[in-house]
TIMAR-549507 format. One line per 3 residues: number of its first residue (from 1); their letters; for each residue x, z, y of N, C-alpha, C, O, CB. Coordinates in pm, whole numbers, always signed. Each point is the difference from the previous one (the first is absolute). Glycine has a CB too. Layout:
BEGIN
NUM) A) X/Z/Y/X/Z/Y/X/Z/Y/X/Z/Y/X/Z/Y; ...
END
This chain:
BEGIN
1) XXX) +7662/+10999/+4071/+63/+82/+104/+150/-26/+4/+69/-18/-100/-248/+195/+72; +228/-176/+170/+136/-19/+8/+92/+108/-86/-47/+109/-32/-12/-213/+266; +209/+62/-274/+47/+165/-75/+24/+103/+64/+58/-10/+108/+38/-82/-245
4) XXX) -138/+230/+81/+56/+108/+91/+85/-1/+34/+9/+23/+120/-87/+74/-174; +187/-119/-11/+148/+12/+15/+44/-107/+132/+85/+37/+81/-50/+24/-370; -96/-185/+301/+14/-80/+142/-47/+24/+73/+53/-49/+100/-28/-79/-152
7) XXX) -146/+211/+85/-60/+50/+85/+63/+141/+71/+14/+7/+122/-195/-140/-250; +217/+240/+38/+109/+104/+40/+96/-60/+55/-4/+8/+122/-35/+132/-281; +160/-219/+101/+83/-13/+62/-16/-88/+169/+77/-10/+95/+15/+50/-364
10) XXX) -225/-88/+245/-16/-72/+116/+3/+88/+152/+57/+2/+109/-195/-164/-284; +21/+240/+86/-13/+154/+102/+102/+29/+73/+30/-18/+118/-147/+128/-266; +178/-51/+31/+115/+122/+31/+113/-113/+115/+54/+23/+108/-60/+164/-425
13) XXX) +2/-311/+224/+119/-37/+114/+4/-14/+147/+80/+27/+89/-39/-125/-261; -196/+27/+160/-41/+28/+178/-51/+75/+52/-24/-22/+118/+9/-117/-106; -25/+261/-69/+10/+147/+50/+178/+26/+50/+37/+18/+115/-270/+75/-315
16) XXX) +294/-97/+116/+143/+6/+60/+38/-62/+94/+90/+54/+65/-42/-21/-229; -107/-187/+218/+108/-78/+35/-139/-43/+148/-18/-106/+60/+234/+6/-359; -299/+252/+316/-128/-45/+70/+45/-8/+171/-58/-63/+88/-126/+198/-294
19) XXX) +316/-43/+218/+23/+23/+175/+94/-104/+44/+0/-44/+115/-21/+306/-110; +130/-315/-131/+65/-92/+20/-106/-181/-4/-31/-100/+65/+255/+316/-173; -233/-155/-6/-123/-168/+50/-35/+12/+95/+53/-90/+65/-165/+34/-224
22) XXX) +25/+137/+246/-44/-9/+130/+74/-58/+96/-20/-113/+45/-80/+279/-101; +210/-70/+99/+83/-51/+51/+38/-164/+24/+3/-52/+112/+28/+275/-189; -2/-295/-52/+49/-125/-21/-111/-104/+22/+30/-108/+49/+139/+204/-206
25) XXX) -344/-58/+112/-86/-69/-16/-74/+37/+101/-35/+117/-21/+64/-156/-192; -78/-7/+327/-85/+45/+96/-79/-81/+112/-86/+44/+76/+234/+118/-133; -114/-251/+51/-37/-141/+91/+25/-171/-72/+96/+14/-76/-7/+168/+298
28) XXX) -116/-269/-224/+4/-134/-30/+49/-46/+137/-56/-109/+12/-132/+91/-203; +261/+39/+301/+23/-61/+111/+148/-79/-16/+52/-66/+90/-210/+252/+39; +206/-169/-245/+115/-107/-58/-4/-78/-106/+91/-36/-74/+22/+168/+150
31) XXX) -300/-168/-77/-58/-61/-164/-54/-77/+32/-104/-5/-65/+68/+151/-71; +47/-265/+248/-109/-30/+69/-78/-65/-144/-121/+18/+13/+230/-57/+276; -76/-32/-425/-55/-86/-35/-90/+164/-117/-99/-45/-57/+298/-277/+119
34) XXX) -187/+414/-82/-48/+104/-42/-171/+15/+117/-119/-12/-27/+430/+121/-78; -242/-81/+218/-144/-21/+144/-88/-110/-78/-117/+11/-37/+273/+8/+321; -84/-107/-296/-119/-116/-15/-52/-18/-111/-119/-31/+14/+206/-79/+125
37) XXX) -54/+115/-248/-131/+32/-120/-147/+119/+15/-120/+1/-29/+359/-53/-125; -127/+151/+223/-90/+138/+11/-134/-76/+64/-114/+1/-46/+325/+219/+100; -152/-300/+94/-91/-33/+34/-132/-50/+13/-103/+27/+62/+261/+13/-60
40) XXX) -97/-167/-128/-85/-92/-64/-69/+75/-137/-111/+6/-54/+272/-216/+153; -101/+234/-108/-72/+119/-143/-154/+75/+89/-115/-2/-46/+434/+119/-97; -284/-68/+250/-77/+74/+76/-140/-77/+75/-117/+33/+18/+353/+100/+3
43) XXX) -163/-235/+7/-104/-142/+68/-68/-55/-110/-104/-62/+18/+262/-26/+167; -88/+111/-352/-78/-43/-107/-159/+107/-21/-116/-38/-14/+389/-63/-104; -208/+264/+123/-116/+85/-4/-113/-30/+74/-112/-38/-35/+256/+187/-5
46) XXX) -71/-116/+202/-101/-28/+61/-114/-99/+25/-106/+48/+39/+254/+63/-2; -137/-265/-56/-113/-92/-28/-75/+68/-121/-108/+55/+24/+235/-279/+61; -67/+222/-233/-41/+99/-79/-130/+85/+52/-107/-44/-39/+353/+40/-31
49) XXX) -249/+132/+161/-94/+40/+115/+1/+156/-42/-57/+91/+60/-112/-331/-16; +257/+251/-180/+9/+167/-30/+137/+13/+5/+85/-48/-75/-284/+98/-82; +211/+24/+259/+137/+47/+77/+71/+143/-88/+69/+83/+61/-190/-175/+213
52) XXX) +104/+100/-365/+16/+110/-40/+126/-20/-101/-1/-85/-88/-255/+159/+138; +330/-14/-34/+184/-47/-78/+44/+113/-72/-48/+93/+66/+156/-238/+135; -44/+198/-300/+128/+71/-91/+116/-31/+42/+1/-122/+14/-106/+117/-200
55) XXX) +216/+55/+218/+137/-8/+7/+57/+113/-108/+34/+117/+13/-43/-208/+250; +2/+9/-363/+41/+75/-115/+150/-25/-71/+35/-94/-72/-292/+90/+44; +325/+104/+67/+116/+45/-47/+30/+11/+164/+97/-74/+20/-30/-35/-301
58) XXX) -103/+161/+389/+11/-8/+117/+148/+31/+69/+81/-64/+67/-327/+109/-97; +235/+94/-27/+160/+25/+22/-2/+113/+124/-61/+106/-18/+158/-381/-55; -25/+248/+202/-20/+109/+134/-92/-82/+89/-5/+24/+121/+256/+103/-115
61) XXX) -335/-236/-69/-135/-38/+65/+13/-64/+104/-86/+33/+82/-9/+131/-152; +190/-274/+119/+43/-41/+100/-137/-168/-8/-74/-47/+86/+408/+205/-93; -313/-190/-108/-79/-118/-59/-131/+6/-10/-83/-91/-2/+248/+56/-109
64) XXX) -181/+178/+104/-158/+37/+37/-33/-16/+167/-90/-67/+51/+91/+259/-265; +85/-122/+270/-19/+36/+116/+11/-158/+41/-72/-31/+95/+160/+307/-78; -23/-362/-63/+5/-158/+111/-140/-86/-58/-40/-106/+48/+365/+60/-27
67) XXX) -397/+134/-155/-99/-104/-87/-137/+48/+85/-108/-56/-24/+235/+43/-267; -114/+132/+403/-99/+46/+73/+23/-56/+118/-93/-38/+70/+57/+230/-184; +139/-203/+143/+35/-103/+151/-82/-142/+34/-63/-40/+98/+312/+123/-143
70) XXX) -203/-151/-120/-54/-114/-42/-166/-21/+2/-57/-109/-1/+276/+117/-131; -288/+137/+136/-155/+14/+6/-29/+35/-127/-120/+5/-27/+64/-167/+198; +138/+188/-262/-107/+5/-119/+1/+182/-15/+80/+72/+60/-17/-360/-219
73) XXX) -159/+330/+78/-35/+163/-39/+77/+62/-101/-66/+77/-69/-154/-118/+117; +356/+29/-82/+131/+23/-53/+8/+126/-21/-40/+70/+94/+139/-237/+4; -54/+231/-210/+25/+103/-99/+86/+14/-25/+64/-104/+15/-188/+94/-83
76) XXX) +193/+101/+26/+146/-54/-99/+1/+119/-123/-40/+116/+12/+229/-227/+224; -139/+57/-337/-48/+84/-174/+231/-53/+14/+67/-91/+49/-498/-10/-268; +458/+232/+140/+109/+0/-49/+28/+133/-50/-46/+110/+26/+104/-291/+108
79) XXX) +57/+126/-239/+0/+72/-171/+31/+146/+45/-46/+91/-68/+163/-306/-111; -17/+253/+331/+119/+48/-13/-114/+116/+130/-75/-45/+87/+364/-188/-183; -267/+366/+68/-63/+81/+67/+116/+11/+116/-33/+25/+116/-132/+92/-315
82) XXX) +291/-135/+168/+61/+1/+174/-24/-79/+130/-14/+23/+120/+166/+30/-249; -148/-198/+12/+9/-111/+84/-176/+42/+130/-6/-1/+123/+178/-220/-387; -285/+252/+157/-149/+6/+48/+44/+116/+112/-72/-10/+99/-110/-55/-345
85) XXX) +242/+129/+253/+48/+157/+73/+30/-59/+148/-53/+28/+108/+196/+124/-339; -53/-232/+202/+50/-85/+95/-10/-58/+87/+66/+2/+104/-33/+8/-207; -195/-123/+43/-34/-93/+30/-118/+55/+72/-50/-78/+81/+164/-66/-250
88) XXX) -167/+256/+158/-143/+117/+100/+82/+23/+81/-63/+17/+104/-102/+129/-248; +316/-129/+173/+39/+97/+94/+63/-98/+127/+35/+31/+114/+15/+180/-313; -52/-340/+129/+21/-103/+80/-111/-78/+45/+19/-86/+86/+174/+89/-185
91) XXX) -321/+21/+45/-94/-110/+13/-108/+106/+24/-50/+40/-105/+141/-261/-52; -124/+258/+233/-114/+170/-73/-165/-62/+44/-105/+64/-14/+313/+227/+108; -197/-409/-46/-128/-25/+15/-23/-140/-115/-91/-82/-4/+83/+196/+290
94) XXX) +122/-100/-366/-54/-120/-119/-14/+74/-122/+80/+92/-18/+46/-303/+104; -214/+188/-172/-2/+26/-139/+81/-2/-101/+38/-116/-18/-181/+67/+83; +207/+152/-172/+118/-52/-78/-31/+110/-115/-11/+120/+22/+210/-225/+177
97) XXX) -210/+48/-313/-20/+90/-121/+113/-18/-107/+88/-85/-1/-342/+72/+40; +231/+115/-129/+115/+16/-86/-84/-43/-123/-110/+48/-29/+272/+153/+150; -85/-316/-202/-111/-110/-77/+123/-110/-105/+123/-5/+15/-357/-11/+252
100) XXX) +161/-49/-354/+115/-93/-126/-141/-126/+33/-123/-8/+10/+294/+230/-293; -83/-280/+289/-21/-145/-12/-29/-46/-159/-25/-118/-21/+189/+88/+241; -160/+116/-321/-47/+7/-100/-203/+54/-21/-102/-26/-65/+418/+60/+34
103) XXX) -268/+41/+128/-195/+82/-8/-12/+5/+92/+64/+87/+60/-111/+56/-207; -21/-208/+202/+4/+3/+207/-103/+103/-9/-67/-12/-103/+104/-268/+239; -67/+370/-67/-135/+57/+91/-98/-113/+58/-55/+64/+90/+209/+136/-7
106) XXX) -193/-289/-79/-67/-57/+97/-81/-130/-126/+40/-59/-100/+163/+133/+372; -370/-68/-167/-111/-38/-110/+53/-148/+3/+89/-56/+64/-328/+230/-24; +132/-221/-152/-19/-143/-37/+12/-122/+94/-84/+45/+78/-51/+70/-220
109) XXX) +160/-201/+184/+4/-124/+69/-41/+76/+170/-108/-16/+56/+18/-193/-307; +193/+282/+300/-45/+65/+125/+80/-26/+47/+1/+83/+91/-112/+65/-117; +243/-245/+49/+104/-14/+63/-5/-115/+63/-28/-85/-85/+132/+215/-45
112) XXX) -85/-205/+298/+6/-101/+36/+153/-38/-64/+35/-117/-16/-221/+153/+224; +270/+76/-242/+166/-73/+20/+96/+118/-79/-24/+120/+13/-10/-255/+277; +139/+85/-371/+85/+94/-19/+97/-60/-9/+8/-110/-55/-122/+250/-25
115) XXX) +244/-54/+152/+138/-50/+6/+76/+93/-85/-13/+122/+13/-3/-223/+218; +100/+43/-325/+96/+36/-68/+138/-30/+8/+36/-82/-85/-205/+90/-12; +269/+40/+184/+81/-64/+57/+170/+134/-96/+19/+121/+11/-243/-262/+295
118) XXX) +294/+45/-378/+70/+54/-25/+5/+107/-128/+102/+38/-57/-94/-120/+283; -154/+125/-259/-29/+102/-42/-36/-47/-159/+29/+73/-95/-95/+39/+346; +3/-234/-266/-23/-50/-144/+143/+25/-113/+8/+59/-108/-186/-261/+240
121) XXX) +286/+121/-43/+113/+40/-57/+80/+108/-89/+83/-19/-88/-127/-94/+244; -10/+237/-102/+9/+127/-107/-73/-3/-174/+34/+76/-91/-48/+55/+352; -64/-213/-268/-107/+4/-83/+62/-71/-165/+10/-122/-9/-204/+102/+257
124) XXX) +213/+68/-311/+50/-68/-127/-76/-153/+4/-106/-22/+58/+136/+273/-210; +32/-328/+93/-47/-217/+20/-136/+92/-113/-95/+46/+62/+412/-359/-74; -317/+330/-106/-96/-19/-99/-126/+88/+101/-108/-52/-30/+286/+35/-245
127) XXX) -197/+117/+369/-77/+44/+22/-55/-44/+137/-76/+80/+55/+158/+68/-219; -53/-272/+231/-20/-50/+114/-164/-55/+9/-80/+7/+94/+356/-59/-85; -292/-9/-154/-132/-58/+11/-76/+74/+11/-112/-47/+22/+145/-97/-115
130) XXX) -26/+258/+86/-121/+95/+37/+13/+99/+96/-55/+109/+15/-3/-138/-219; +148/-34/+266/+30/+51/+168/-111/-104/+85/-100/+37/+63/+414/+28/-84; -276/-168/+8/-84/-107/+16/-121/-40/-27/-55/-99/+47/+214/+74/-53
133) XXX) -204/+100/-68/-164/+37/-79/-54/+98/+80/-121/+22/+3/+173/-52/-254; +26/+89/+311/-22/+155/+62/-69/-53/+171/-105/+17/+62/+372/+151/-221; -128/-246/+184/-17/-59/+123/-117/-109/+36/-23/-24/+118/+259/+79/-133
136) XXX) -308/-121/-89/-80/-128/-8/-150/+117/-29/-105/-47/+44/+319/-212/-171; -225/+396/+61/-101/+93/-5/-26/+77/+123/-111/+53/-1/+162/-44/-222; +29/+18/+347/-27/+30/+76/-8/-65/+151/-20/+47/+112/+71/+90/-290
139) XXX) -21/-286/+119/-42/-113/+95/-175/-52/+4/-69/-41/-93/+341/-40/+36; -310/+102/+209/-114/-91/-11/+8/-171/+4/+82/-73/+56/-171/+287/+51; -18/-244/-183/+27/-184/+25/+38/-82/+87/-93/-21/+78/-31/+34/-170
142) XXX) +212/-67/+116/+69/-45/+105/+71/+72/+109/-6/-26/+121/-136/-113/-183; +228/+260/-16/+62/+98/+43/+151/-96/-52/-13/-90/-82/-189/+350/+66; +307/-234/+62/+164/-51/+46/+85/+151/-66/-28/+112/+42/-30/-288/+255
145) XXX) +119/+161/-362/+129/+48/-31/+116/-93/+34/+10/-123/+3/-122/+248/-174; +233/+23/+209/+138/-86/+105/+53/+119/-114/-18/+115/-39/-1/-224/+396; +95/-13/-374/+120/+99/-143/+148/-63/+29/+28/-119/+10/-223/+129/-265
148) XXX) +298/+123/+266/+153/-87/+25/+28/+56/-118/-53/+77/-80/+149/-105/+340; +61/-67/-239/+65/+62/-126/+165/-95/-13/+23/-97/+72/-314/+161/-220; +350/-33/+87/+140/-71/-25/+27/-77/-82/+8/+51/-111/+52/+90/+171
151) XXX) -36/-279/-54/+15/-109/-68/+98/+37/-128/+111/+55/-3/-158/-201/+227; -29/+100/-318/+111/-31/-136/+116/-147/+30/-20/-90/+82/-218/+188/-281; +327/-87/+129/+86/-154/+76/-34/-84/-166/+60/-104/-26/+226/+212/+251
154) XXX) -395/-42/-333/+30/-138/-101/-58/+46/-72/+16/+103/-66/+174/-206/+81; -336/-41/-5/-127/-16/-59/+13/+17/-130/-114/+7/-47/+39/-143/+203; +147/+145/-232/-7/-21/-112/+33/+229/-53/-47/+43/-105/+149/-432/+118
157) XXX) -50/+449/+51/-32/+127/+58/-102/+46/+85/+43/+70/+92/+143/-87/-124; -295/+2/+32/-114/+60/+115/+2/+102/+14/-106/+39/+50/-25/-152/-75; +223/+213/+2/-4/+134/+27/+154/+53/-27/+33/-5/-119/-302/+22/+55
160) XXX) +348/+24/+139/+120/+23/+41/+51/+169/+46/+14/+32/+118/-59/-298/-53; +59/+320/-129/+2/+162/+75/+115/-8/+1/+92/-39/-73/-264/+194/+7; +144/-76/+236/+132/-13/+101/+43/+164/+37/-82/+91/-12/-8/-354/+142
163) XXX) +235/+285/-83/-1/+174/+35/-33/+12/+169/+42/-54/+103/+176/+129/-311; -304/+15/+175/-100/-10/+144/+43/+181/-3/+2/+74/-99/-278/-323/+83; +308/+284/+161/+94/+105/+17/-151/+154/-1/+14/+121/+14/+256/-312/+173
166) XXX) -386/+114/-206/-77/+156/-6/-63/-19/-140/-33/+98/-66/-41/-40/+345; +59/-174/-319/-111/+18/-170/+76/-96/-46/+76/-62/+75/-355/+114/-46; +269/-78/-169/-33/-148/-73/-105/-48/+58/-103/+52/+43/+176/-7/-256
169) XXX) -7/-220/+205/-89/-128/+84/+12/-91/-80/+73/+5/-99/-38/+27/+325; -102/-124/-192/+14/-143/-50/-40/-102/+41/-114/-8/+46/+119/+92/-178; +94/-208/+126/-102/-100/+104/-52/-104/-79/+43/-18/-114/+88/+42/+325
172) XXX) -226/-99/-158/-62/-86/-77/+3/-166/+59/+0/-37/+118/-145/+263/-191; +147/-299/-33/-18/-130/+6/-162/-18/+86/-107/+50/-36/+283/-94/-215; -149/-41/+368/-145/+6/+131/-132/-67/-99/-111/+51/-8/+280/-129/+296
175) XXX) -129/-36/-352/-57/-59/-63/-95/+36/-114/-116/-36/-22/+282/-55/+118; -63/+190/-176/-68/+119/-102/-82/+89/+50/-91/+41/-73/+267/-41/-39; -164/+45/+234/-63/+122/+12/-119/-124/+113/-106/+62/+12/+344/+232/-48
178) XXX) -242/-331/+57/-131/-132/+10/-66/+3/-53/-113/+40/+26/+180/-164/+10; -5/+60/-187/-60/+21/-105/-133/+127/-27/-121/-3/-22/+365/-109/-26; -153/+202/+63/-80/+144/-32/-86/+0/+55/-110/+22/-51/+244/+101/+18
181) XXX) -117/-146/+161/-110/+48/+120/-143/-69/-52/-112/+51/-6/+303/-49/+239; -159/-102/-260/-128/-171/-26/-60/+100/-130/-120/+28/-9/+285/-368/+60; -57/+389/-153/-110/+45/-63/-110/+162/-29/-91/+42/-71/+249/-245/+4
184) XXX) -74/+242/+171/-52/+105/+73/-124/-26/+71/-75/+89/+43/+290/-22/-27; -239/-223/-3/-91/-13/+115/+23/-9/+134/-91/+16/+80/-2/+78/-213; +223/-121/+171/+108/+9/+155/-19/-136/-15/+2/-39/-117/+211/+245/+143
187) XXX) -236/-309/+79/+20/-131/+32/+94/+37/+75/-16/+109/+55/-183/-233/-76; +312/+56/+44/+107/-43/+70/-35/-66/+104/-54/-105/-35/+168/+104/-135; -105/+17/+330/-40/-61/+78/+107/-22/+118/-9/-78/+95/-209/+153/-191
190) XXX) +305/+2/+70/+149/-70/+56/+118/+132/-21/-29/+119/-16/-103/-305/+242; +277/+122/-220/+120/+56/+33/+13/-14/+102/-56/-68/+86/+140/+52/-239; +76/+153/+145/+126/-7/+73/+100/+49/-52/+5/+113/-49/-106/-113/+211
193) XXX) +220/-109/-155/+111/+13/-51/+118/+73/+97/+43/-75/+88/-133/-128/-229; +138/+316/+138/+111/+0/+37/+142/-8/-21/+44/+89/-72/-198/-34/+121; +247/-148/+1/+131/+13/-72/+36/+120/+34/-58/+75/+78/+131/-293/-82
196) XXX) +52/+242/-71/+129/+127/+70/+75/-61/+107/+43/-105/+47/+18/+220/-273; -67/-29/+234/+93/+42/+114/+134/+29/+32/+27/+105/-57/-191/-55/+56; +289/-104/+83/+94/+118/-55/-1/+117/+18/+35/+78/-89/+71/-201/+96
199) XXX) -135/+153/+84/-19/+134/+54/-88/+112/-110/-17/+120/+19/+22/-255/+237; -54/+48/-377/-125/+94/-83/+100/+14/-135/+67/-82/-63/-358/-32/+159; +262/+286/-110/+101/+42/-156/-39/-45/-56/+94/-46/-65/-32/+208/+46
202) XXX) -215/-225/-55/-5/-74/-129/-26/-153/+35/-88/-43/+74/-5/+257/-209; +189/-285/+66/-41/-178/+65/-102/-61/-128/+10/-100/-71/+280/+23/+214; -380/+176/-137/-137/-78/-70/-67/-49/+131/+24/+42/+113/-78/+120/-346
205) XXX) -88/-319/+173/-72/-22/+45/-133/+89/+34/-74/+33/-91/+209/-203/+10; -162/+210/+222/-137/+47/-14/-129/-48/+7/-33/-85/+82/+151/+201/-27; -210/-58/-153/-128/-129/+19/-109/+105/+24/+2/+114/-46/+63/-341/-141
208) XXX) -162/+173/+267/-115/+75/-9/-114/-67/+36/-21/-44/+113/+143/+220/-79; -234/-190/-177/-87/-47/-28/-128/+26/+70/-26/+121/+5/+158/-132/-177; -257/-104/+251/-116/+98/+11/-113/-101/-122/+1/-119/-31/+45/+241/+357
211) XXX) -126/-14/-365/-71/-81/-132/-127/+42/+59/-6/+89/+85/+166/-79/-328; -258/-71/+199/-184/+30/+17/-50/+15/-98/+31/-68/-98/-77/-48/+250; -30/+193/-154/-122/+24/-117/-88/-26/+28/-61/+24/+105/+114/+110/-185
214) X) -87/-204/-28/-123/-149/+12/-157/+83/-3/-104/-64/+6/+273/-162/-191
END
């Protein structure tokens, strides 16, 4: 199990920081290269033929709401009872539960798809692999996980904690956390890299992985 103590503070911070995130986070219409994984992630489910997705660590559910646009049967599980508050009062005909990515609610290999976008990052490095155990147990066979996250700048560091203005974070070497996935049972079946930006407060790389379970 993830630690309490990362999991509280995870809470509490985006319980605090649940009306202002909204605010800031609410559309991808200035992400175009963000649009296009979602997409393909989504075009991955669907051949797949079980449309059925997690948006876990969801947030005010904006990613849910575009992962139903996309056609698939989208949920969203997140830690933070404001953010879920939020995300019903904005979305009231989508699904959104209050849930850890540590102990999901949801049965055995029943998932066409789960996206983890941003949200792995809270998670202490030593307790990731069984975030990823979690995620590969509630995947059906030839079900797609889409996982982002923030580049480490040096392999020889695969795990880098950075000050991230609502929790402790950390970013990871793309390659390492590859790694993980493969032995999680995640095949790697493509990236996307994003550089910074100037315009972006942290000039890390962003990457976000989609993997298959075989």
């Amino acid at each position: 199990m993830v630690e309490n103590d990362a999991l509280t503070a995870t809470r509490d911070g985006y319980d605090a920081a649940a009306v202002a995130y909204a605010q800031l986070f609410n559309s991808l219409d200035d992400r175009p290269l963000d649009s296009a994984i979602l997409a393909a992630f989504a075009g991955f489910v669907r051949m797949s033929g079980d449309t059925r997705v997690a948006d876990l660590g969801c947030g005010p559910g904006y990613i849910t709401a575009l992962l139903h646009e996309l056609g698939l049967a989208a949920v969203g599980v997140d830690l933070s009872p404001a953010m879920i508050t939020l995300a019903r009062q904005t979305y009231p005909d989508l699904r959104f539960d209050v849930g850890s990515m540590a102990a999901l609610d949801i049965a055995d290999g029943t998932l066409g798809g789960v996206v983890s976008r941003w949200s792995v990052i809270h998670t202490p490095p030593h307790e990731v692999p069984a975030i990823l155990d979690e995620f590969h147990r509630v995947l059906a066979p030839g079900g797609h996980l889409l996982i982002g996250f923030s580049a480490s700048d040096d392999p020889s560091h695969p795990t880098q904690i950075f000050d991230h203005s609502v929790a402790p974070a950390y970013r990871w070497w793309p390659d390492h956390l590859a790694a993980l996935l493969r032995k999680a049972g995640l095949a790697e079946v493509g990236r996307m890299v994003r550089e910074p930006q100037p315009e972006d407060k942290r000039q890390f790389q962003e990457v976000q992985l989609i993997a298959r379970k075989a």
